[in-house]
Steps between C-alpha positions, in 0.01 A plus 500: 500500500671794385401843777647823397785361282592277761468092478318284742438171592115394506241631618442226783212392699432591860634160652763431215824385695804677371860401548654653785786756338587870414241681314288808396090484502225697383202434642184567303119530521247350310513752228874445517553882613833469747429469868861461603828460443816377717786286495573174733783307551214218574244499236375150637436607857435846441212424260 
């Protein structure tokens, strides 16, 4: 999914288990209008 230029993964399903590394998420509504973004060094257990 490409988000202002910028290449993601997904989207993903609440309940989708991802693997636990280094990443940067965009969270999204329904309409796909960005909620949030941040960065984790635990994608898996921070999601």
């Amino acid at each position: 999914m490409n988000i202002l230029g910028y290449e993601f993964q997904g989207p993903y399903q609440i309940g989708t288990e991802l693997i636990n590394r280094a990443a940067i998420y965009v969270i999204l509504d329904e309409n796909n209008n960005i909620v949030d973004v941040g960065q984790t060094g635990e994608v898996g257990i921070r999601l």
